[in-house]
C-alpha positions as CSV (number, residue, x, y, z in Angstrom):
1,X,26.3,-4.7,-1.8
2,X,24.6,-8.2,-2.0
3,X,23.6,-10.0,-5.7
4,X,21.0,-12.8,-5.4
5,X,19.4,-13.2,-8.9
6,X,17.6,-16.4,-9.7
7,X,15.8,-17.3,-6.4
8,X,12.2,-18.0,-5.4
9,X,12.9,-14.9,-3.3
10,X,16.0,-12.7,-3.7
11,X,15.8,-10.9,-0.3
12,X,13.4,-12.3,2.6
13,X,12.0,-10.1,5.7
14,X,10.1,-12.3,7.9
15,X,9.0,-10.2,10.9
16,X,11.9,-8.1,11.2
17,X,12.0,-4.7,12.0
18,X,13.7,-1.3,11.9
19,X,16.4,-3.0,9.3
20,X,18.1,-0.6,6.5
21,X,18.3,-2.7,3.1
22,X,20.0,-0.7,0.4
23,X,22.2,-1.1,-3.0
24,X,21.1,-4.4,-3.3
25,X,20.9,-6.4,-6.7
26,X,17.5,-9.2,-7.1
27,X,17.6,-10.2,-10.5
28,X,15.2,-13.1,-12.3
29,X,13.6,-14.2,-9.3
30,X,10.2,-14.5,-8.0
31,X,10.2,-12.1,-5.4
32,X,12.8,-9.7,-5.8
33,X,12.9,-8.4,-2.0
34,X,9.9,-9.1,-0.1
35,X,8.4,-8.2,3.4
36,X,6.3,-9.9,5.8
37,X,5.1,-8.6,9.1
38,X,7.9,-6.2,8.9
39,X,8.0,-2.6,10.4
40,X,10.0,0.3,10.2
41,X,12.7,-1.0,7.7
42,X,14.3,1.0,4.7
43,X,14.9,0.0,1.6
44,X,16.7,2.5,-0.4
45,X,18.8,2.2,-3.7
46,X,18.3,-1.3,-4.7
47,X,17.8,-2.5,-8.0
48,X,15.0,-5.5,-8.8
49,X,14.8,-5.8,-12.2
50,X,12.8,-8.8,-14.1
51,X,10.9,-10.5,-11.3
52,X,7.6,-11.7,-10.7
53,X,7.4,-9.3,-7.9
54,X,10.5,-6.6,-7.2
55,X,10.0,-5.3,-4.3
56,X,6.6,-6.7,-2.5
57,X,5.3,-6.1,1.0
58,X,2.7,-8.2,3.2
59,X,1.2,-6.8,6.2
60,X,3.9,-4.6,6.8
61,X,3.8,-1.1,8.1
62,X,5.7,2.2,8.3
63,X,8.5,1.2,5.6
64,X,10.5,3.4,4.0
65,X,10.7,2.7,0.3
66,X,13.0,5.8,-1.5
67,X,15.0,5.5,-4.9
68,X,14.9,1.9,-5.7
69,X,15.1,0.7,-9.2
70,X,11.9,-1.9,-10.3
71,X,11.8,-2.5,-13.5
72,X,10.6,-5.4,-16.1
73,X,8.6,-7.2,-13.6
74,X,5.2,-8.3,-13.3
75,X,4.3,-5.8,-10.5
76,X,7.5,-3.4,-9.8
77,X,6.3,-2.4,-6.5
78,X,3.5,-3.9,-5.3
79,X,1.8,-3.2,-1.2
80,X,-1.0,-5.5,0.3
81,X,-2.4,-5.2,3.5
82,X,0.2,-2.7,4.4
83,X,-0.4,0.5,5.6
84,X,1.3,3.3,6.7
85,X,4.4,3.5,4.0
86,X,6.3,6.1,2.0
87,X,7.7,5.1,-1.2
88,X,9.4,8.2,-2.7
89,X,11.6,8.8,-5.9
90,X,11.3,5.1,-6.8
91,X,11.3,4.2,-10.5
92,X,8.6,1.4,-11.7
93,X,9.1,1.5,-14.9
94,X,8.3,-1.3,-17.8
95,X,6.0,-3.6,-15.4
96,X,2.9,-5.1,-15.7
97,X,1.9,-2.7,-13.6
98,X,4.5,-0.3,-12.0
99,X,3.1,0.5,-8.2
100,X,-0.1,-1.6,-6.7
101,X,-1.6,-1.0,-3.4
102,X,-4.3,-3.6,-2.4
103,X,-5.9,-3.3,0.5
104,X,-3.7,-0.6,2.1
105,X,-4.3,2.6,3.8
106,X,-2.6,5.6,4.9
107,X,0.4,5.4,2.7
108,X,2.3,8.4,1.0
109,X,3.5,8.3,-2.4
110,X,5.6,10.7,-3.7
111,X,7.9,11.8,-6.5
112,X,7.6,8.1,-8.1
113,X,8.1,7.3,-12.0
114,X,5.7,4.7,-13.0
115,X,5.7,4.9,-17.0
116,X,5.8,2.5,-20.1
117,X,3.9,-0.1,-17.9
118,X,1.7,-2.6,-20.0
119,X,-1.4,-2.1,-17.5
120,X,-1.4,1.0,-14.7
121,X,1.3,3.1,-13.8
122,X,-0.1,3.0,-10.3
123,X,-3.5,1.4,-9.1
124,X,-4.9,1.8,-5.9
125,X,-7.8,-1.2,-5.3
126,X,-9.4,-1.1,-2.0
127,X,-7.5,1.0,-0.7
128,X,-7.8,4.4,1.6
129,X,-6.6,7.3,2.7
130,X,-3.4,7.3,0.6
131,X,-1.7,10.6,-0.5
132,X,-0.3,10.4,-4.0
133,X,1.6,13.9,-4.6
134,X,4.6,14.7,-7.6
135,X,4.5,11.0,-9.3
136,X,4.9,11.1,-13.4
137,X,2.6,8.4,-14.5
138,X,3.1,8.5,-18.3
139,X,3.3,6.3,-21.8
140,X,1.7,3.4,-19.8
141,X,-0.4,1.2,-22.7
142,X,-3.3,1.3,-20.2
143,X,-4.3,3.9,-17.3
144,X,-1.8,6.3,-15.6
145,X,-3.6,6.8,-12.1
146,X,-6.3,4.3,-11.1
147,X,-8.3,4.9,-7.8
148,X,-10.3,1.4,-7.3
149,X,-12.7,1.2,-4.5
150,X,-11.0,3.6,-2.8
151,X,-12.4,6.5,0.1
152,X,-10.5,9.3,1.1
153,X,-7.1,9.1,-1.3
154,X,-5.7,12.7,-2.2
155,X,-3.8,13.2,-5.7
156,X,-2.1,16.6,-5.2
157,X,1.0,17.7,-8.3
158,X,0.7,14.4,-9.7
159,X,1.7,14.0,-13.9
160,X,-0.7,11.2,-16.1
161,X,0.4,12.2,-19.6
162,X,0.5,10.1,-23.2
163,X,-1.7,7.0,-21.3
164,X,-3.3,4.8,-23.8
165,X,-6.6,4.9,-21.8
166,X,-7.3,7.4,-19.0
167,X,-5.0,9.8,-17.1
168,X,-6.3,9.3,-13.7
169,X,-9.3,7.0,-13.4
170,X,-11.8,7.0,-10.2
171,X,-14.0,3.8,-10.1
172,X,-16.4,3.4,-7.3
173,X,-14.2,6.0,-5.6
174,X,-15.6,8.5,-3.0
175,X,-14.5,11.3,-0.9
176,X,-11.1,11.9,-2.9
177,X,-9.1,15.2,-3.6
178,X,-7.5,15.9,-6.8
179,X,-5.7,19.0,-6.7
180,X,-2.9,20.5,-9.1
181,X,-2.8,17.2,-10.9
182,X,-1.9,17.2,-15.1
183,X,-3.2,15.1,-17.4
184,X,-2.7,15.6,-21.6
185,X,-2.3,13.6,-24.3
186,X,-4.2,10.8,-22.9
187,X,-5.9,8.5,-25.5
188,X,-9.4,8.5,-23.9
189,X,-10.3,11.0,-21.1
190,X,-7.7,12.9,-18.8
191,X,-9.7,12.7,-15.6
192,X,-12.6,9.8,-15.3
193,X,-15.0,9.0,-12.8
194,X,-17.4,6.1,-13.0
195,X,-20.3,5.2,-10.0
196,X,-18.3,7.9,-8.0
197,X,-19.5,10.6,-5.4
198,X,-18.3,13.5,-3.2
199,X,-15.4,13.8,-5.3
200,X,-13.2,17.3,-5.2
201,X,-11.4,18.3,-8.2
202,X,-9.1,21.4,-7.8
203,X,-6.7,23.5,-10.2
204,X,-6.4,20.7,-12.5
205,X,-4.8,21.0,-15.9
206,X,-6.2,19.1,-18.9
207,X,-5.6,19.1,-22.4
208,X,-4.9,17.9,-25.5
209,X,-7.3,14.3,-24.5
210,X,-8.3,12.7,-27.8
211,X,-12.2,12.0,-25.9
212,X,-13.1,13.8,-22.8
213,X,-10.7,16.3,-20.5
214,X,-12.7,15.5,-17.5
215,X,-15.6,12.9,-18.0
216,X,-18.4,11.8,-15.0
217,X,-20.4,8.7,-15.6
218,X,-23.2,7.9,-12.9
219,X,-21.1,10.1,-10.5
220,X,-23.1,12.5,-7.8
221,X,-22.5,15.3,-5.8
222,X,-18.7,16.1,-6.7
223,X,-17.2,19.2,-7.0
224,X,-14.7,20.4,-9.4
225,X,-13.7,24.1,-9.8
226,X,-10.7,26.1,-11.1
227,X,-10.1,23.3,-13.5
228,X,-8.4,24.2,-16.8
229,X,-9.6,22.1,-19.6
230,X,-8.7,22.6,-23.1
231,X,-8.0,21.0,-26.8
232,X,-10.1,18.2,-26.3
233,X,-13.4,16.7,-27.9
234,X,-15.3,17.3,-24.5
235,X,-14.0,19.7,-21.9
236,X,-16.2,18.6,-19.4
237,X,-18.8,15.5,-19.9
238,X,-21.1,14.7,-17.5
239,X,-23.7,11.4,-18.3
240,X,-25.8,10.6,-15.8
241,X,-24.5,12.5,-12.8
242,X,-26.7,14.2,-10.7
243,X,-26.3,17.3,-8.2
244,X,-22.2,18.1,-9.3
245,X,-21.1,21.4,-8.6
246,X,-19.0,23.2,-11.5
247,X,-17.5,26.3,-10.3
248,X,-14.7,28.8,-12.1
249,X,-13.1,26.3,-14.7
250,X,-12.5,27.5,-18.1
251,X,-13.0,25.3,-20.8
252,X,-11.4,26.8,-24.4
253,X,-10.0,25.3,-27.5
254,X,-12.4,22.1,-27.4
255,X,-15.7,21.2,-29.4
256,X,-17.6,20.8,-26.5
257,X,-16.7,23.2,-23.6
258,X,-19.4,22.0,-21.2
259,X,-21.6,18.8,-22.0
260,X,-24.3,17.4,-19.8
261,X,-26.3,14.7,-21.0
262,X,-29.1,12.8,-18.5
263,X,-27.7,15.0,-15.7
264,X,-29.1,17.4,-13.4
């Protein structure tokens, strides 16, 4: 086991491949372990705890990222320009944000914590094809799942619970799969979506959302059916969203079961 705490960067991968990295301790540095142009390399059961960054990768692809430790950092994981990654049963957990994909496709996420972060538990921005499935995103003081200009991502078993904003959020997001997902508690809507189309939303259960269980804003042709919405305000909102499909959801137990305003 290696200790490098108080560094610019506590562990540095420059181009280097197919390398296992694991119990490691990066403390108080900038980087806790970082990346670059490096493939095929695990990193498994090492702890980065208050860093800028704790574990960060650039342009670096099929990595395997399972049960580190990331908390108290600015970003606790954070991916850009790397695709093709699987981060599982990490914990990201009192960040600025706990997991952050920019600009990075084809990456599987699975059976992650990411709660009591100050922004999102775990933001995708302009990123696509991802597959988030089994991560708890709770008790984050801003959003629990955020899709940002994203195509194609698919959010199957995943947990966004007791968020101070939105459960899972979709902004400018098309072409996505939410399936199985649970979002309750939430302090504004469990699902959002906002300027976003050809959305499918699956077997979803939402309740107890102090505003909206699944609200649409400006969003067109999505689908969601089987969806179980209950206990809050609105059960389903839509506000300007044209040519949605609503098929076989049940709505009880809220004050507005179905609500479209400006839509058709």
């Amino acid at each position: 086991d290696n200790i490098a705490n108080n560094n610019a960067y506590g562990l540095y991968l420059d181009f280097c491949d197919n390398n296992t990295i694991s119990d490691n301790i990066a403390n108080n540095n900038s980087n806790g372990i970082h990346l670059s142009n490096s493939n095929g390399n695990l990193l498994s059961g090492n702890i980065v705890n208050n860093n800028t960054y704790g574990i960060s990768l650039y342009k670096s692809n099929t990595n395997k990222l399972s049960v580190n430790t990331a908390n108290d950092n600015s970003h606790g994981i954070h991916l850009s320009n790397s695709n093709e990654n699987m981060l599982s049963g990490n914990s990201a957990n009192n960040n600025q944000y706990g997991i952050y994909l920019s600009h990075s496709d084809d990456n599987i996420l699975s059976g992650n914590t990411a709660s009591y972060n100050n922004n999102q538990g775990i933001r995708l921005y302009y990123s696509d094809n991802n597959t988030l499935s089994g991560n708890t995103a709770t008790i984050n003081n801003f959003r629990g799942l955020e899709l940002f200009f994203g195509i194609n991502n698919t959010l199957s078993g995943n947990i966004a619970s007791n968020n101070t904003d939105h459960g899972i959020y979709l902004y400018y997001s098309d072409n996505c799969t939410l399936i199985g997902n649970t979002a309750s508690n939430n302090n504004y809507r469990g699902i959002g979506l906002s300027k976003s189309n050809y959305n499918k939303l699956s077997g979803n259960t939402i309740s107890y959302n102090l505003n909206r269980g699944i609200g649409l804003s400006k969003s067109n042709y999505n689908t969601l059916s089987g969806n179980n919405i209950s206990n809050s305000h609105y059960g389903i909102y839509l506000y300007t969203s044209n040519n949605n499909t609503l098929l076989e959801n049940t709505a009880n137990n809220n004050t507005y079961g179905i609500f479209l305003s400006k839509s058709n």
